[in-house]
LUMTORBA-7704 format. One line per field, with one value per residue (C-alpha): residue number from 1; x, y, z; residue in one letter. Coordinates in steps of 0.5 Angstrom, whole numbers, padded with zeros to 4 digits, always signed. Example, Ala and Ser with C-alpha at 12.3 -4.5 7.8 and 13.67 -1.06 7.14 Angstrom:
// LUMTORBA-7704
seq = c(1:2);
xx = c(+0025:+0027);
yy = c(-0009:-0002);
zz = c(+0016:+0014);
type = c(a:s);
***
This chain:
// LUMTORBA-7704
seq = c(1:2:3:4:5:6:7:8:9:10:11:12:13:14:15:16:17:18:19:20:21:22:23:24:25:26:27:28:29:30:31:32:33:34:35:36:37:38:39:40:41:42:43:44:45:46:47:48:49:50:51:52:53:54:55:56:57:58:59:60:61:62:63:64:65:66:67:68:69:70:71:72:73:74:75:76:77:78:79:80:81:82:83:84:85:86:87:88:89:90:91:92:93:94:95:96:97:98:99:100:101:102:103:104:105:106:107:108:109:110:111:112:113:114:115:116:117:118:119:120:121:122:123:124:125:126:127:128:129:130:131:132:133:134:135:136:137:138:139:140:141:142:143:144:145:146:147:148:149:150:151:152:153:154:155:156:157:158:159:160:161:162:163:164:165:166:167:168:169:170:171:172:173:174:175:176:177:178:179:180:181:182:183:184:185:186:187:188:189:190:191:192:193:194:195:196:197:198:199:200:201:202:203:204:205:206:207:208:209:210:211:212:213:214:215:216:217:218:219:220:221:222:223:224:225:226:227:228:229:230:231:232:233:234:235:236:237:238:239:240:241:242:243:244:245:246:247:248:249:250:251:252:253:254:255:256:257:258:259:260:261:262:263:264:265:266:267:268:269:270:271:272:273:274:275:276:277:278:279:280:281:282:283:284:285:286:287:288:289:290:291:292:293:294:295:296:297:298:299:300:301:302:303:304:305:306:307:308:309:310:311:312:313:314:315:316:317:318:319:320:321:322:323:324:325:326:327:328:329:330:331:332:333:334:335:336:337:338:339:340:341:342:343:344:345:346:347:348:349:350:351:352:353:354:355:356:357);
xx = c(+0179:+0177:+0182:+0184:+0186:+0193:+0194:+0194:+0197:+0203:+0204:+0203:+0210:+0214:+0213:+0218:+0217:+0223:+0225:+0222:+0226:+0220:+0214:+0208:+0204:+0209:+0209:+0201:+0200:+0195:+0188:+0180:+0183:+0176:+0176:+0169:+0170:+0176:+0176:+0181:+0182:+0185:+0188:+0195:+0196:+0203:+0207:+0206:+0201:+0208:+0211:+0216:+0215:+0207:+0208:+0213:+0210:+0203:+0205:+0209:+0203:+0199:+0205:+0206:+0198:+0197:+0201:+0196:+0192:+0185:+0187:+0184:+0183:+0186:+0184:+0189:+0187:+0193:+0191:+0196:+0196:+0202:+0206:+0205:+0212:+0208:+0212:+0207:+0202:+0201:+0202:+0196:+0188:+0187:+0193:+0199:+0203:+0210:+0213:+0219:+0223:+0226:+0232:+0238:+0245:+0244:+0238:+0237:+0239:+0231:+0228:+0221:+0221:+0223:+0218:+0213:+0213:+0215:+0208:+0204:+0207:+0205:+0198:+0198:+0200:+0194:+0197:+0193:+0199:+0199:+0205:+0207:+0211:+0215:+0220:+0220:+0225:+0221:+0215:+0213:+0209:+0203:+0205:+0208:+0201:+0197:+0195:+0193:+0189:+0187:+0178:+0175:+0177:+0172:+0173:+0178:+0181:+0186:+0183:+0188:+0188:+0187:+0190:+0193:+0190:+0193:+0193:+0197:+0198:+0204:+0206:+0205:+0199:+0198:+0202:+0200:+0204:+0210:+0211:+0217:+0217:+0222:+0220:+0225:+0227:+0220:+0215:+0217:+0216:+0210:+0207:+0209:+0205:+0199:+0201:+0200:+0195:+0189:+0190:+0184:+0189:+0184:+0189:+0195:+0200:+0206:+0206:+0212:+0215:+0218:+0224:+0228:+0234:+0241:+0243:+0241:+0236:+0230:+0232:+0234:+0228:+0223:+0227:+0227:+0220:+0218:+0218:+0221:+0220:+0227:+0230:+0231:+0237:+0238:+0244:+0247:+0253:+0259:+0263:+0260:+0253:+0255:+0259:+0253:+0249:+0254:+0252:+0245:+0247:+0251:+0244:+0240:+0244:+0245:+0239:+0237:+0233:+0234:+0237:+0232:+0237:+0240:+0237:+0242:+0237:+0240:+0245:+0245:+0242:+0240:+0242:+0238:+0242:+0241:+0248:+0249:+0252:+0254:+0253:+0255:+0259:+0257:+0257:+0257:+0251:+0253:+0260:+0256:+0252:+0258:+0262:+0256:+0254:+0246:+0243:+0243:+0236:+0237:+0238:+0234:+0235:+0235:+0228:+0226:+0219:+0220:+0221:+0214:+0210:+0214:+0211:+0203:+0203:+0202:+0208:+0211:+0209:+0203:+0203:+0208:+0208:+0212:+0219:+0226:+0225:+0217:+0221:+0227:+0222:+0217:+0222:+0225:+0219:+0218:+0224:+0223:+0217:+0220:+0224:+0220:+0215:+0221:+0223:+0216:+0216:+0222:+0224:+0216:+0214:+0208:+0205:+0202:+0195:+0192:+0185:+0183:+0177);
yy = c(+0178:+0186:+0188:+0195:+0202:+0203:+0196:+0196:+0203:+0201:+0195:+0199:+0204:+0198:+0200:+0205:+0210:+0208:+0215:+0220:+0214:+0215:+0210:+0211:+0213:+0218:+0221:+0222:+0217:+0212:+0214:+0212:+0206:+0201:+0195:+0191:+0184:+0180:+0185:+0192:+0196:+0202:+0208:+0208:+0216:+0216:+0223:+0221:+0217:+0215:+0212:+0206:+0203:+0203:+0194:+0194:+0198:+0195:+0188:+0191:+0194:+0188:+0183:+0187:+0187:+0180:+0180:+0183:+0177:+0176:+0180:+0175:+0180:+0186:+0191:+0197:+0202:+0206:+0213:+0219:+0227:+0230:+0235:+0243:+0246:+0253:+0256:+0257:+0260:+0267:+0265:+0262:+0262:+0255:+0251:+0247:+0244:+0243:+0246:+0241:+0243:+0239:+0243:+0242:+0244:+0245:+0243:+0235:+0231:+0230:+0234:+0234:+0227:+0226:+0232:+0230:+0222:+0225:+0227:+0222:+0216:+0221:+0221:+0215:+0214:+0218:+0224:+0231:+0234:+0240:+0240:+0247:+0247:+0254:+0251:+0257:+0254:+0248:+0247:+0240:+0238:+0239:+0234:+0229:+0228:+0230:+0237:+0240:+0247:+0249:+0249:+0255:+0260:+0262:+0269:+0271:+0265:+0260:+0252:+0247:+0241:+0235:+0229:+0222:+0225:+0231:+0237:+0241:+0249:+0250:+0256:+0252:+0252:+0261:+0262:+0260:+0253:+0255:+0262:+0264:+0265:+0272:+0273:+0277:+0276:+0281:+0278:+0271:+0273:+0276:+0271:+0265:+0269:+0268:+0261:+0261:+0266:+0265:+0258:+0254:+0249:+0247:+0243:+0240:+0236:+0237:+0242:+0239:+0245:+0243:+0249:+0252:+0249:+0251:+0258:+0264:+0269:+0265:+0259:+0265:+0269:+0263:+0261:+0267:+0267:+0261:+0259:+0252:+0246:+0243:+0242:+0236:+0236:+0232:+0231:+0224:+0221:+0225:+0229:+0235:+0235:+0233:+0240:+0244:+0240:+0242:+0250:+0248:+0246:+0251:+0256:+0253:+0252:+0260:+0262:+0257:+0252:+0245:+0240:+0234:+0230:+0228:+0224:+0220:+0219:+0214:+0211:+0205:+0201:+0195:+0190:+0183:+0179:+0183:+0186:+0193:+0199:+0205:+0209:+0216:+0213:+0210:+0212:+0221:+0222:+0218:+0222:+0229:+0226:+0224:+0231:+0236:+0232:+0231:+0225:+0221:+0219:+0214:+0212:+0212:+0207:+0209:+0206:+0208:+0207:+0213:+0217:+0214:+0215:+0223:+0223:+0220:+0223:+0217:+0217:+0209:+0209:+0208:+0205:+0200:+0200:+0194:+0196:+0197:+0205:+0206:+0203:+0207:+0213:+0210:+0211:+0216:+0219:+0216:+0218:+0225:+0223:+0221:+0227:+0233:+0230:+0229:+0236:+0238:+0234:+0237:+0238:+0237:+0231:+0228:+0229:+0235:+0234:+0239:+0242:+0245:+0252);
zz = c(+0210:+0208:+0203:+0205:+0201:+0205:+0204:+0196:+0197:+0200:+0195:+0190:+0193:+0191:+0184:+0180:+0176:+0172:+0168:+0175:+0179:+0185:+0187:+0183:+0190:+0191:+0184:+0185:+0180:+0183:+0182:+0182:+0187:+0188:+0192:+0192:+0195:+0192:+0186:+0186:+0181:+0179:+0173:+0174:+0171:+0166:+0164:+0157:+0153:+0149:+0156:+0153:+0161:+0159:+0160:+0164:+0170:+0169:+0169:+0176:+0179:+0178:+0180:+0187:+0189:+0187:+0193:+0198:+0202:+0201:+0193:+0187:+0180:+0178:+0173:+0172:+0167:+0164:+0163:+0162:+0163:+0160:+0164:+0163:+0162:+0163:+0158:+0152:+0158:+0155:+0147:+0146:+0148:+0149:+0151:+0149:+0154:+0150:+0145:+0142:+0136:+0130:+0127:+0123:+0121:+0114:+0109:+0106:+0112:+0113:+0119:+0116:+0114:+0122:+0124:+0120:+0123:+0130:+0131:+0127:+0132:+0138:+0136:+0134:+0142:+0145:+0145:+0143:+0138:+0133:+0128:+0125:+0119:+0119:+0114:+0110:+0105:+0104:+0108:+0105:+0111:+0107:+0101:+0107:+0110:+0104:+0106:+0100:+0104:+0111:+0112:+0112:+0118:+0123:+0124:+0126:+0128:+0123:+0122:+0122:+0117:+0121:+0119:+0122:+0128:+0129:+0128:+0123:+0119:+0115:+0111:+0105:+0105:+0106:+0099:+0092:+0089:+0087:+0090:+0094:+0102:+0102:+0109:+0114:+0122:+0123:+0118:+0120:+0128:+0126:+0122:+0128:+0133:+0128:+0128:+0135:+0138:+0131:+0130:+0133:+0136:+0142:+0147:+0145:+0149:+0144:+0139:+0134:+0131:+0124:+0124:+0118:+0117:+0119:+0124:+0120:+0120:+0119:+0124:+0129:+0130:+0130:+0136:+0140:+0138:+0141:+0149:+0146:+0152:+0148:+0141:+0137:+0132:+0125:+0123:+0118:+0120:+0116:+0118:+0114:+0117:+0124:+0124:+0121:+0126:+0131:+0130:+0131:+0137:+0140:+0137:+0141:+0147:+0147:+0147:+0153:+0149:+0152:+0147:+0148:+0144:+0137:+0131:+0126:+0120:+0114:+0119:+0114:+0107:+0110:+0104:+0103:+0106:+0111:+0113:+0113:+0109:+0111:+0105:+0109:+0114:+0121:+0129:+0127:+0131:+0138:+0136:+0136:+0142:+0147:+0144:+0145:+0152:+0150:+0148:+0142:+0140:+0135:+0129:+0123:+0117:+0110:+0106:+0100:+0104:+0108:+0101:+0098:+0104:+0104:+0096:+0096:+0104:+0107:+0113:+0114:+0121:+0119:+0113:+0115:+0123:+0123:+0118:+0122:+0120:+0123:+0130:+0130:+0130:+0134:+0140:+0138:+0139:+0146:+0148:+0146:+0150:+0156:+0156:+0155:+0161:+0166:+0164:+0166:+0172:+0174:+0182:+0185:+0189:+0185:+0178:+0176:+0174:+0169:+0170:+0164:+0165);
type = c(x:x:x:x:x:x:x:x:x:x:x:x:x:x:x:x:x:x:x:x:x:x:x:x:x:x:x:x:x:x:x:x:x:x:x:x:x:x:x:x:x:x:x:x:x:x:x:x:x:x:x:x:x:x:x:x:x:x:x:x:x:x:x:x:x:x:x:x:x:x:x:x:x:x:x:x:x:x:x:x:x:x:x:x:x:x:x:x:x:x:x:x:x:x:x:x:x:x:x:x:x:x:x:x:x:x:x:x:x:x:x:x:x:x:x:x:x:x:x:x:x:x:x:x:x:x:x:x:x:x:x:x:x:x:x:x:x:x:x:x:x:x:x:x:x:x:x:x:x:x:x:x:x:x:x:x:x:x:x:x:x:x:x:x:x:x:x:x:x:x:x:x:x:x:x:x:x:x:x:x:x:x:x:x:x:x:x:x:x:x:x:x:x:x:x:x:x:x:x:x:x:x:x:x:x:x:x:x:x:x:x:x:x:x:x:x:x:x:x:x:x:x:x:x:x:x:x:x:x:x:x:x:x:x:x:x:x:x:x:x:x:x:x:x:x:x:x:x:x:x:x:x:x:x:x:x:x:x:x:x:x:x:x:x:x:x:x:x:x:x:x:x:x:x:x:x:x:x:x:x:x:x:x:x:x:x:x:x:x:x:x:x:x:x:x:x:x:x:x:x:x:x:x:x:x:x:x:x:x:x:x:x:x:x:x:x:x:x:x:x:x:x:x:x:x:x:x:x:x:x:x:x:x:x:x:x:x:x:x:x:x:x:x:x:x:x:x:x:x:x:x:x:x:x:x:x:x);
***
């Protein structure tokens, strides 16, 4: 029996494309499609490399062939292009598709251990990632990932640090140790336009942008200055940060900057016998979620790993990939993923698939 291109086609119909909630056919998400003898295989095209359905729909392409006749082995390649939301077109000389920030209401709720974490577990997905430490308070970026300057510039052009398999420039590593940053709303949105226009980013799927904390100047102008493709908001679970990140919420959403979703960091101190203290009370960020109507990304567990690895520049999701906290931030970051690319997506009836010139 000769295995035909329409009829593993229509198998593959029957799988769904869980987030964009369309067969993968439909979607445009079947490519290099090649029958020889009993043999098919195929590259199934994701929306992003951090898709959290990656198992599910491979083991869902394979079970929906094996019932073609005359089908013996499959091979299915998982591949993805990240979807263009357009809005970085005109910044920069090379592209970068989406633009995502990671704010606060207020300092010391941890957004750039977030951030910084955030942006490795993308890259350590497959994504191409840049990270912009424009915290001009606290840019610890570059002690977080053990940055301790930039490579010489190329001309004109500023050289990110590449570390973790991302790329990375931070404010901390323009000024000298110990050097106030005393910038105003004009500098600051001077200095970010350098950030993306002379910075040799090459092509990024997500450029992770680590914001001043808080609603004030500094907050502000960087968020005007940037198309942003959403916003991410850290906030710990008492009632006091959850206010402070509440006004960082209502920042975004009048300057029209999609909220991706709220990320509770220290929600608890896991105890050796296993059970769980709330040392800053418990169930604020879904609380602030459900109040604000966006989405709650998750909850991140207190470890003093994380505070290590902040200190010797060695992230936990890669020094200790395994621990409760390294897992609740790899899915927020697919989560953060996930959203971003159905964002992208948006109304259209296939994937769009980025050519590069």
């Amino acid at each position: 029996m000769t295995i035909t291109n329409e009829a593993i086609l229509k198998a593959l119909s029957t799988v769904q494309e869980p987030d964009l909630g369309q067969d993968l056919v439909t979607l445009n998400m079947i490519k290099n499609l090649e029958i020889e003898g009993s043999h098919v295989s195929f590259t199934v095209m994701l929306t992003t490399p951090a898709c959290p359905f990656r198992g599910k729909i491979e083991k869902d392409c394979k079970e929906a062939v094996m019932k073609v006749d005359g089908v013996k082995t499959i091979t299915v390649k998982m591949d993805s292009d990240v979807p263009n939301d357009g809005r970085m077109r005109g910044l920069v000389k090379t592209p970068i598709r989406n633009a995502i920030a990671v704010g606060s209401g207020k300092g010391g709720v941890g957004k750039s251990t977030v951030a910084v974490n955030v942006a490795v577990a993308l890259a350590q997905a497959g994504a191409r990632v840049g990270l912009l430490d424009a915290d001009i308070y606290g840019p610890n970026t570059p002690t977080m990932l053990g940055v301790e300057s930039l490579p010489p510039p190329q001309g004109p052009r500023i050289i990110p640090a590449e570390v973790y398999g991302l790329k990375m420039v931070s404010m901390g590593l323009l000024v000298r140790p110990g050097e106030p940053l005393i910038w105003r709303g004009p500098m600051l949105n001077s200095v970010i336009r350098q950030f993306l226009g002379d910075v040799e980013w090459g092509e990024l799927d997500y450029l992770i942008i680590d914001l001043p904390p808080g609603t004030g100047d500094a907050a502000l102008s960087l968020a005007q200055a940037l198309p942003l493709s959403g916003a991410v908001i850290v906030t710990l679970p008492q009632l006091v940060s959850l206010e402070d990140a509440g006004r960082g919420i209502n920042m975004f959403k009048k300057l029209e900057v999609p909220i991706l979703g709220v990320v509770e960091n220290m929600s608890y101190l896991e105890l050796p016998d296993g059970s769980k203290m709330d040392l800053f009370g418990s169930g604020g960020g879904e609380h602030l979620s459900k109040l604000t109507e966006t989405a709650f990304l998750g909850g991140v567990p207190i470890d003093q790993q994380v505070r290590i690895g902040g200190d010797t520049g060695k992230p936990i999701v890669v020094t200790n990939p395994e621990s409760n906290v390294a897992k609740a931030l790899n899915e927020i970051a697919e989560k953060i993923a996930q959203k971003v690319s159905v964002a992208a997506f948006g109304g259209s009836k296939s994937v769009p698939i980025n050519i590069v010139e």
